[in-house]
C-alpha positions in Angstrom: 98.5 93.6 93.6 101.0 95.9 93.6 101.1 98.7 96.7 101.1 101.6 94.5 99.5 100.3 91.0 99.6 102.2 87.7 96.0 101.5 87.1 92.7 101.2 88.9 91.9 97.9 89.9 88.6 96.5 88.1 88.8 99.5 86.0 89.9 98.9 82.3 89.8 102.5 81.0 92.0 105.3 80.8 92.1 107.6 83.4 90.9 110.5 81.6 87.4 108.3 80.8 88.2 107.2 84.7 87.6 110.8 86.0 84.6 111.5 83.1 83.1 109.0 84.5 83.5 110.4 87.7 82.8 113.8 87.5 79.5 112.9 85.4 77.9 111.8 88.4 75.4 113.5 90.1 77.1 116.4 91.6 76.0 114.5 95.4 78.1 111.8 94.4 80.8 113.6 93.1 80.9 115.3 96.7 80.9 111.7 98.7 83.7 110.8 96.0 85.9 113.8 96.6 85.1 113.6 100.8 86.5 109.7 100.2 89.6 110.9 98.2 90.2 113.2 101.1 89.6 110.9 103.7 92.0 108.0 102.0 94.8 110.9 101.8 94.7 111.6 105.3 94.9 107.7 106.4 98.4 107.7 104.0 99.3 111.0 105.8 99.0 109.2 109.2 100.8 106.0 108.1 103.5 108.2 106.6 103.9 110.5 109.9 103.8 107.2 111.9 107.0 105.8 109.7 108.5 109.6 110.0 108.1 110.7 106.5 107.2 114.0 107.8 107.8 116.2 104.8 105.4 113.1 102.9 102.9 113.1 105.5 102.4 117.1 105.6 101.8 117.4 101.9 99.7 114.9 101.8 97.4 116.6 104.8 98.4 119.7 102.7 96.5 117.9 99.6 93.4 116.8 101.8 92.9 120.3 102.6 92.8 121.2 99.3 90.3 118.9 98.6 87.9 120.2 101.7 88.2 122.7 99.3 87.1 121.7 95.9 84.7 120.0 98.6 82.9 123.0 99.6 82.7 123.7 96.5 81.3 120.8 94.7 78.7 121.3 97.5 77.7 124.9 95.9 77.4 123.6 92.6 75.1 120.6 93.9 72.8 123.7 95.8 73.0 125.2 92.6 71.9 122.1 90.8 69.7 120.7 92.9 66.6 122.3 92.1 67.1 121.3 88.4 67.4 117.7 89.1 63.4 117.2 90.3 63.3 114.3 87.5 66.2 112.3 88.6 65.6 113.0 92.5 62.3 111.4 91.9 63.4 108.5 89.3 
């Protein structure tokens, strides 16, 4: 497998369908997927500062933080959401 694929390995559909697919999920999971995502880019930052890619590395911490972010607020709509969801909770 290549370091940095084009594609998602064991996935066979586009991206777009990818990130439907995603974002579909209960918002919950949608949060643990973004708090992964954040957590992956800040092990590349670390690897990057540790080879001296220091321009690399801050962006990339620059990204995560971004993503605490949407974090938050994927949280809010989950709050929001929540109490709508009794069915599913439950099933």
């Amino acid at each position: 497998m290549k370091k940095h694929p084009t594609e998602v390995p064991l996935y066979e559909g586009e991206l777009a369908l990818l990130a439907h697919h995603v974002n579909a999920m209960r918002y919950d999971q949608v949060v643990a997927f973004y708090v992964q995502a954040a957590k992956e880019l800040r092990q590349q930052a670390a690897g990057d500062r540790e080879r001296g890619r220091m321009r690399l590395a801050t962006k990339l911490e620059m990204v995560a933080v971004k993503l605490d972010v949407v974090i938050m607020e994927m949280k809010e709509v989950w709050r929001i959401c929540k109490p709508h969801m009794k069915e599913e909770m439950e099933g």
